[in-house]
Steps between C-alpha positions, in 0.01 A plus 500: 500500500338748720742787485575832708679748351750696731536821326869597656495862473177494772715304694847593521845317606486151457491413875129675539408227186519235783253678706224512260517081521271450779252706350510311172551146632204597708275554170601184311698659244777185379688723285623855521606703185720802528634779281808569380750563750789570290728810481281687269681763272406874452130534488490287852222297337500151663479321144758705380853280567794637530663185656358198529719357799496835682242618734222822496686697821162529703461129513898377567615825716146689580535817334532640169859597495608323107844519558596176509708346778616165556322396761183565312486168302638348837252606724237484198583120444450383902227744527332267191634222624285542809191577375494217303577298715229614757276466251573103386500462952147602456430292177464764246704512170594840378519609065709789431456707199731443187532786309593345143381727214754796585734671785515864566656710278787619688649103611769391463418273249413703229886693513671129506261321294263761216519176256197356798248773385333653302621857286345711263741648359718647769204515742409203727160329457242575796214245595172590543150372511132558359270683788185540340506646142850661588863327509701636842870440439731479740828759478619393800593118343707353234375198351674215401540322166324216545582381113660118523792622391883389567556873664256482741516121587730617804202722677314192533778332621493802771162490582512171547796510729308769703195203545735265624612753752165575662423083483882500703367777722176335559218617280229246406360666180481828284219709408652619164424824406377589116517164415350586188765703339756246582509203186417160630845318418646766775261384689533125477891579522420643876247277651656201355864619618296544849355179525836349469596665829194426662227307331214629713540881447203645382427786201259749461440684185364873495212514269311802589316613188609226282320300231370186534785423210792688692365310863542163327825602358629560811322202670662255237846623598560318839298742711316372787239700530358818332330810666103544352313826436267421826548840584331664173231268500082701543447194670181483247644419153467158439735504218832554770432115605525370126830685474639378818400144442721471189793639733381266760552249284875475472592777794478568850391789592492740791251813549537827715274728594798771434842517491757726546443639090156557569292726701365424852164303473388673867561851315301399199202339694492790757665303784187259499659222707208228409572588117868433538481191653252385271758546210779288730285236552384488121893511405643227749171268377528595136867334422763266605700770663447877673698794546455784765704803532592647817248776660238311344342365776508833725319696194757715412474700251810687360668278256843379574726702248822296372738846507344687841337267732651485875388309795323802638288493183320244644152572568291444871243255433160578356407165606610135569487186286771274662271274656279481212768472230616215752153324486504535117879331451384194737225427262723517200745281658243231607298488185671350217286689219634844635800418390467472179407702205279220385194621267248733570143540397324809515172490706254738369331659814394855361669851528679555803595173609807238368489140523715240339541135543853294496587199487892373558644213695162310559354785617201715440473861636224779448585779595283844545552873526243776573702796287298826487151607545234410792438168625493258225265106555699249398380121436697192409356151487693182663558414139727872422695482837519073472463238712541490870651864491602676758596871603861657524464827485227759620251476760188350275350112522443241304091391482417141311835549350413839348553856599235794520653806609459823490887664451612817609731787364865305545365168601709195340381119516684187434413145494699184413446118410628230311507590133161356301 
């Protein structure tokens, strides 16, 4: 999967979704991911629901009038429609996200049915989440009672029913959001309920922060593919590859250089344009599968904000990766061990530089990255990079089957041959 995310509220009305596909068909991007576009409720949060077949007003009328009229989910629905259908005209499949683990605390749902959540006491539960050493919880969200219990069989049975309706409408996965705090027979419940409508729909679980023993969890319960902590890795720690390689072992697993939770990786590295490419290239080489979040490829900076965000948020470019991110995507696509997790090796090169070795489908790839610090020699003998190896990535030659370089700040290297 090599993913774009199309953050909605930098966007707009459905109809201007269509006209972002040129620019991402033109980067190699197969899949797109978007945000909720629901009716959210009071907060105006786009992952807090209100109404799951309803529409967020600046995305099925343009504005952000919430009165709701009736031709909102009419003109919502063929404004969908379309885009989606653009979208499979240009080969792309597009994963929406399902919001699972709670709704927003004014819908409907909690009036008509309280027996689906959670109460203490008289008070409804909020979710939250660990940031750091703090926990952030969530007012603005009711969660539901995800206990197997003969009151709340019939919210699975309405989740489920809300799949089947994006499958109908022409979805071809779901990026499921928290899909750690939802229990794994819910989960097996949806995907398998899915897969009966359409047996190639495809599941991603959110993982962000998990444990190896929560990732596996997840992994084991029908997902397709899991999202890895790429983005938190020094790049210097050989101890991340260990970890990953037992998750590689039974997952697959996409990185991102950020995402839409995170901050902007051209505001934390200074808008150093070499740097953040450097950590795309690492990610889309690193896994089986890669995510990129709109903006990222024009530097912005500003990160997108779920309750505020508007299409004239969106930043002027610091600089411009299309082309590059372009190059990067046809090498993952024509090399069979990019697509992969497979298992890595750490290669120790000394203090400012990463290398690791992996090895999937047949295939052996080294792959090099000059992180901080001044220019850094590298050498590798014919026996390190393999036989009859040759160069994918990066400007630098092969000599007798070795390489003797001298990297610079940002520099990446890649080579690939038949596995040993």
């Amino acid at each position: 999967m090599i993913v774009y995310n199309l953050f909605p509220r930098l966007v707009g009305p459905f109809h201007r979704w269509i006209q972002w596909l040129d620019h991402i068909q033109a980067m190699g991007f197969t899949w797109i991911y978007v945000n909720p576009f629901h009716l959210p409720g009071h907060s105006g949060s786009l992952y807090a629901v209100k109404d799951y077949y309803l529409y967020h007003p600046m995305f099925s009328v343009g504005h952000d009038d919430f009165r709701f009229v009736p031709q909102q989910r009419e003109a919502g629905d063929h404004g969908l429609k379309a885009f989606l259908e653009a979208a499979h005209g240009r080969g792309i499949r597009v994963a929406m996200d399902l919001v699972a683990n709670h709704t927003a605390t004014d819908s409907n749902l909690v009036r008509l049915h309280p027996e689906w959540y959670r109460w203490r006491g008289r008070r409804i539960v909020h979710p939250g989440a660990r940031e750091g050493r703090r926990r952030v919880v969530w007012g603005d969200l009711a969660r539901f009672d995800h206990r197997n219990r003969p009151e709340t069989r019939a919210q699975k049975e309405y989740m489920l029913e809300v799949v089947r309706h994006y499958l109908r409408m022409g979805f071809d996965g779901f990026r499921c959001d928290a899909a750690y705090q939802v229990p794994s027979h819910t989960w097996r419940k949806l995907i398998r309920g899915a897969r009966a409508v359409r047996k190639d729909v495809t599941f991603l679980g959110e993982t962000l922060g998990c444990s190896l023993k929560e990732t596996l969890r997840i992994r084991r319960a029908g997902f397709d593919y899991v999202f890895n902590n790429f983005k938190w890795w020094n790049l210097q720690d050989p101890g991340f590859l260990h970890g990953h390689n037992q998750i590689a072992a039974e997952a697959a697993s996409i990185s991102f250089p950020e995402t839409h939770d995170t901050n902007r990786l051209a505001a934390e590295l200074g808008g150093n344009r070499a740097a953040c490419l450097q950590r795309y290239v690492l990610a889309a080489f690193f896994s089986a599968g890669v995510m990129m979040p709109l903006g990222f490829e024009f530097g912005a900076y500003r990160k997108p904000d779920v309750l505020r965000s508007r299409p004239e948020d969106l930043e002027p470019a610091r600089f411009h990766l299309r082309d590059d991110i372009a190059h990067v995507h046809r090498i993952k696509r024509s090399e069979p061990v990019f697509q992969s997790d497979g298992r890595l090796h750490w290669l120790e090169l000394g203090e400012g530089l990463c290398g690791f070795v992996k090895e999937a489908h047949g295939q052996r790839a080294v792959v090099l990255a000059h992180v901080w610090g001044g220019e850094r020699p590298v050498r590798l003998d014919a026996h390190v990079l393999g036989p009859h190896a040759r160069v994918v990535y990066g400007l630098r030659r092969l000599e007798h089957g070795g390489l003797r370089a001298a990297l610079v700040p940002g520099e990446v290297f890649a080579s690939v041959t038949h596995a040993h």
